[in-house]
C-alpha positions in Angstrom: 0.0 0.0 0.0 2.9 2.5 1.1 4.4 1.9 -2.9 0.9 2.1 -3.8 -0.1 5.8 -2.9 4.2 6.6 -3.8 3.2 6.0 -7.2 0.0 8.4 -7.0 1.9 11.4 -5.4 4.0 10.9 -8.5 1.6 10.9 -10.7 -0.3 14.1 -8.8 2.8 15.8 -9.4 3.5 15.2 -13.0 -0.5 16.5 -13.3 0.0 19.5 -11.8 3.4 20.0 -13.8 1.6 19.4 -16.8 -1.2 21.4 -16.3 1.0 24.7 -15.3 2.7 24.1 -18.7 -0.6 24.1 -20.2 -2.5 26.8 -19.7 -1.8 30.4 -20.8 -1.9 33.9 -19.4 -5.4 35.1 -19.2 -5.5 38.7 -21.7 -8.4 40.5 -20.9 -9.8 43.3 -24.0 -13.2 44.8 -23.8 -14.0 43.0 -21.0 -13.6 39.6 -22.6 -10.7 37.1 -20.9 -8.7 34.9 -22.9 -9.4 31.8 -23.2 -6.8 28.7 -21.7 -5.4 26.5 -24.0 -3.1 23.4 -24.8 0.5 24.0 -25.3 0.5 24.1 -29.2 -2.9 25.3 -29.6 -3.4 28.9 -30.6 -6.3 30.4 -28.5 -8.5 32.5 -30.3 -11.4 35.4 -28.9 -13.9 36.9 -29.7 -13.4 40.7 -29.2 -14.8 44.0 -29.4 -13.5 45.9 -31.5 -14.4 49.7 -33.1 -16.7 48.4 -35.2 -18.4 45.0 -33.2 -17.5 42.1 -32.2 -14.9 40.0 -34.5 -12.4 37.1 -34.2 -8.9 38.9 -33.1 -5.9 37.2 -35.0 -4.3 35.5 -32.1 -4.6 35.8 -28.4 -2.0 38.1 -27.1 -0.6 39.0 -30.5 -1.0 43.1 -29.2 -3.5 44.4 -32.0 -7.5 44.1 -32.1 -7.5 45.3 -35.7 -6.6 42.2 -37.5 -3.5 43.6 -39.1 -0.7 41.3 -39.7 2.7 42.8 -40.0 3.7 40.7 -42.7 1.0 40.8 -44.8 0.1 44.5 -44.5 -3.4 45.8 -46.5 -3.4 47.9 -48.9 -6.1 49.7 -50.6 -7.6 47.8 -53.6 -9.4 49.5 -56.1 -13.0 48.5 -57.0 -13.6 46.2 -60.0 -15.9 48.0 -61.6 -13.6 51.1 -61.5 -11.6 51.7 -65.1 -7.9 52.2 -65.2 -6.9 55.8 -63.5 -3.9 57.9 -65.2 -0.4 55.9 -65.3 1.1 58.9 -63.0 -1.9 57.9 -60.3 -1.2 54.1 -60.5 2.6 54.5 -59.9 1.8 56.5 -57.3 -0.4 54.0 -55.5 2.4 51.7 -56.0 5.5 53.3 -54.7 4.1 54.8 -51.7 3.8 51.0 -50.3 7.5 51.6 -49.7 6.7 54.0 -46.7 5.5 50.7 -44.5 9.1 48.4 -45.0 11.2 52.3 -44.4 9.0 54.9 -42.7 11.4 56.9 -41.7 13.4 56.7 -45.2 10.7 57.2 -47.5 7.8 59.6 -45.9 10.1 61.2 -42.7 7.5 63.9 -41.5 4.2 61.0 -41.8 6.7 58.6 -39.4 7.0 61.4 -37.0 3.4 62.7 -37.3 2.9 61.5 -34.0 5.6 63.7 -31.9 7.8 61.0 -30.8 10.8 59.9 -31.8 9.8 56.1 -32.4 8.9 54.3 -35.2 5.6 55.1 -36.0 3.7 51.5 -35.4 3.2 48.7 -38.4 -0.9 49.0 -37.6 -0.8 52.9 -38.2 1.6 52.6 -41.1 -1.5 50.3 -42.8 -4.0 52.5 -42.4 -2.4 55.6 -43.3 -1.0 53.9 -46.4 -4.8 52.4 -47.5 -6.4 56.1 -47.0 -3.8 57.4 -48.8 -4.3 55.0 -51.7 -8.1 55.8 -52.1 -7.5 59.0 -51.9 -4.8 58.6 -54.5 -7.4 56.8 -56.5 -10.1 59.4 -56.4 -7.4 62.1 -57.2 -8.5 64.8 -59.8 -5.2 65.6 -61.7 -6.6 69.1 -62.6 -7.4 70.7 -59.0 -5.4 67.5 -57.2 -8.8 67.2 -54.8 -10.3 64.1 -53.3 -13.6 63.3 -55.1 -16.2 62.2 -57.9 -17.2 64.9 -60.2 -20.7 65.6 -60.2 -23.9 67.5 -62.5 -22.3 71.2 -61.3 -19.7 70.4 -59.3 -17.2 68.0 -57.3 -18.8 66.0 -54.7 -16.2 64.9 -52.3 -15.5 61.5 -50.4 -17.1 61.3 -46.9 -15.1 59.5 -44.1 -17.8 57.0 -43.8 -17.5 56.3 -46.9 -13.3 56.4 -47.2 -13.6 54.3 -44.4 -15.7 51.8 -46.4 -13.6 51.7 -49.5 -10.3 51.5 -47.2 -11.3 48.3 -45.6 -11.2 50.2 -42.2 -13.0 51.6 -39.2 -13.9 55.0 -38.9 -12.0 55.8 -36.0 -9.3 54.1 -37.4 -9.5 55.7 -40.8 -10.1 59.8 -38.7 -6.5 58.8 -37.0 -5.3 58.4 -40.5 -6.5 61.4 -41.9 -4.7 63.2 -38.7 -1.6 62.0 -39.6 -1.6 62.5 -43.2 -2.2 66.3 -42.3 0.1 66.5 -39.9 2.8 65.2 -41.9 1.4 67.8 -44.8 0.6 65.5 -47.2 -3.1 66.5 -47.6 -4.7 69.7 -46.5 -8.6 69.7 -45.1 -11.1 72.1 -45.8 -14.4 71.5 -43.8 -17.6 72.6 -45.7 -21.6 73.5 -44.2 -24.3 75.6 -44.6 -25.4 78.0 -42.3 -29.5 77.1 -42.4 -30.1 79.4 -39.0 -29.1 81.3 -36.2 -28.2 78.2 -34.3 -28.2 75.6 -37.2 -25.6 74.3 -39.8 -25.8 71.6 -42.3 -22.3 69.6 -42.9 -21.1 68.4 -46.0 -17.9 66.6 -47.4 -14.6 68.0 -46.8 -12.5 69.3 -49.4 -9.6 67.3 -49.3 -6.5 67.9 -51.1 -3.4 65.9 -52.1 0.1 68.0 -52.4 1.6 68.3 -55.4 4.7 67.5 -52.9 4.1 64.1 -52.7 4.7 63.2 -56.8 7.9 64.9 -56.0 8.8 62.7 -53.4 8.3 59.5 -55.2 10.3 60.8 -58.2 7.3 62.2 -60.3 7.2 65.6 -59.9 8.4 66.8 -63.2 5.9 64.2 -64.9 2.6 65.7 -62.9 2.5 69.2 -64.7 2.3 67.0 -68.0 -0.4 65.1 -66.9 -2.3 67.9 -65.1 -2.4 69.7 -68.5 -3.7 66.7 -70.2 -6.1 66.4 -67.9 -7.1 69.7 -68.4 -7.5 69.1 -72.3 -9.8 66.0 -71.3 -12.0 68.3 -69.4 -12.1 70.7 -71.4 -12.7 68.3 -74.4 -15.6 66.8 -72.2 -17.4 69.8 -71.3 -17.8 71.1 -74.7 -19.7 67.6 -75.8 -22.0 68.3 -73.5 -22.7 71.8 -74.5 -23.0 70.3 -77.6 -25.4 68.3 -76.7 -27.9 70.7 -75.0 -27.4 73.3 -77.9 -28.6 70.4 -80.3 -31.7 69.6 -77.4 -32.9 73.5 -77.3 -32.7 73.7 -81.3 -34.6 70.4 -81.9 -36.9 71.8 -79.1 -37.2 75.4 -81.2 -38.0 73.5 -84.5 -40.9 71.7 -82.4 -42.3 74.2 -81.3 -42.3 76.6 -84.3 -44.2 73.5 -85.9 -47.1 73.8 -83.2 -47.5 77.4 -83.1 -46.6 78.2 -87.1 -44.0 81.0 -86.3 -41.3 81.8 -87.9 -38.0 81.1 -87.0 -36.5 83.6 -84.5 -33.1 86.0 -85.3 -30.6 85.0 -82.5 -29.3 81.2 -82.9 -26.8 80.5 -86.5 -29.5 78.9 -89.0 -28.5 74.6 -88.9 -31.7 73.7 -90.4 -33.7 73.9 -87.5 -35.6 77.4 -86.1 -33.9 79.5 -83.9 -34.4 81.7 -80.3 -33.0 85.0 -79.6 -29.9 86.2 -77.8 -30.1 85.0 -73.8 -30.1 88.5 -71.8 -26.8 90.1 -71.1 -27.8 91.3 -67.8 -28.6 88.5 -65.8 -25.2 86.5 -67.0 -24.6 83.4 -69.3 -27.6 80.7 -68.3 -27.3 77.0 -69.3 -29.4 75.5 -72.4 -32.4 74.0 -70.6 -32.7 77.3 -69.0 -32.5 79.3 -71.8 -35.0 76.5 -73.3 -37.1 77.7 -70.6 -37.6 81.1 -71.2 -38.4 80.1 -74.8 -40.9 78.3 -74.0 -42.3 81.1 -72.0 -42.0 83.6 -74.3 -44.1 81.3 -76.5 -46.4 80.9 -74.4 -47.2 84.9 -73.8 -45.7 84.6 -70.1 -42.9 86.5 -68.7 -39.5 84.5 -68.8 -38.5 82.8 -65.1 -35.8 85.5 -63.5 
């Protein structure tokens, strides 16, 4: 009996060795403890991160965002999306050096956060993947941050940057911080007044430096392109006055058929009738306007001011 209960002290003790081999260090995030596992097993949580709950890469691996410093994310344009200028898409490329060589390639975006450190793999990711959509939504004309749009340029929400980045919001505003603060983009906050005590927010103009082509080697090439660009525009814009031009004359000829009048002194003669001039006074109006006041005129009614 004495060699009996020798033998189980031993084997309690090898147990309890065993067992304090096993399990790992609780790591408590969000509220939410580690799991213990089995030497060799990875233990894996469920955590709360900036945008829900997710599945963090490892237990203890010191990020919640999923980020692996090996395999870093980029930004990836969207399929649909055509090809944007070969000086854009080299761009997009050789900023990707700035996460390997921060303090090499982009010093003043490494040191964005007032220390003397390197600034961390997880924040080098982000700040690369905003940078890349914004690269991507570049206009090489004005260099700002947006989709053109009927009147205007309609720029990119951070929502919505955050979407297209693959990223939080939070995570993507931190970005945008240090991309200013390094002076690579410049901010210009736009609302409405609406009253006394109300305002109505829109998009921020954003801006990429012209700064930044030079530092990648491109900044003699980006005055080329810009005027190209230009060109297109330009090229564009008088289509589409074309267009309306042909709309309001098609619309004149109609018209003249339904009421029997003569053609009107004012538009060159291209086989269809014409209007007259567009008052001086009140400034150059666009084609459906100008339609507009034709067909008020027509009508015996005063012309909308």
């Amino acid at each position: 009996m004495d060699g009996f209960f020798a033998n189980m002290s031993g084997f309690a003790g090898q147990a309890v060795d065993f067992c304090a081999s096993a399990v790992t260090a609780d790591d408590s995030v969000g509220g939410v403890a580690a799991s213990a596992g089995v030497a060799g097993v990875v233990a894996v949580d469920v955590v709360a991160g900036e945008d829900g709950p997710r599945e963090a890469k490892k237990a203890g691996s010191g990020n919640r965002c999923g980020h692996d410093p090996s395999s870093p994310r980029f930004f990836d344009p969207p399929e649909k999306h055509k090809d944007r200028p070969l000086i854009l898409r080299k761009l997009a490329e050789k900023i990707r050096a700035y996460f390997d060589d921060p303090r090499l390639t982009i010093p003043s975006l490494d040191l964005a956060n007032g220390k003397d450190r390197q600034q961390r793999s997880e924040r080098r990711e982000a700040c690369l993947a905003v940078l890349g959509c914004m690269i991507h939504f570049l206009d090489l004309v004005t260099l700002r941050v947006g989709i053109p749009a009927q009147g205007g340029f309609g720029g990119l929400t951070v929502p919505y940057l955050a979407e297209l980045s693959g990223l939080g919001v939070r995570r993507t505003e931190r970005a945008i911080g240090d991309l200013v603060k390094a002076g690579l983009v410049t901010v210009c906050p736009l609302c409405q007044r609406k009253d006394d005590l109300t305002y109505k927010g829109y998009a921020a103009i954003r801006t990429v430096s012209a700064a930044v082509f030079a530092l990648f080697g491109l900044g003699r090439w980006l005055p080329h392109e810009r005027d190209k660009a230009a060109a297109r525009l330009k090229k564009k814009r008088r289509k589409q006055e074309a267009a309306e031009l042909a709309k309001v004359r098609l619309a004149l000829g109609s018209l003249a058929n339904k009421t029997g009048q003569p053609g009107m002194p004012g538009l060159p003669d291209h086989g269809g009738a014409s209007a007259p001039n567009p008052p001086k006074a009140d400034g150059p109006k666009g084609a459906l306007e100008y339609l507009a006041a034709i067909k008020s005129m027509l009508n015996g009614k005063d012309p909308p001011l």
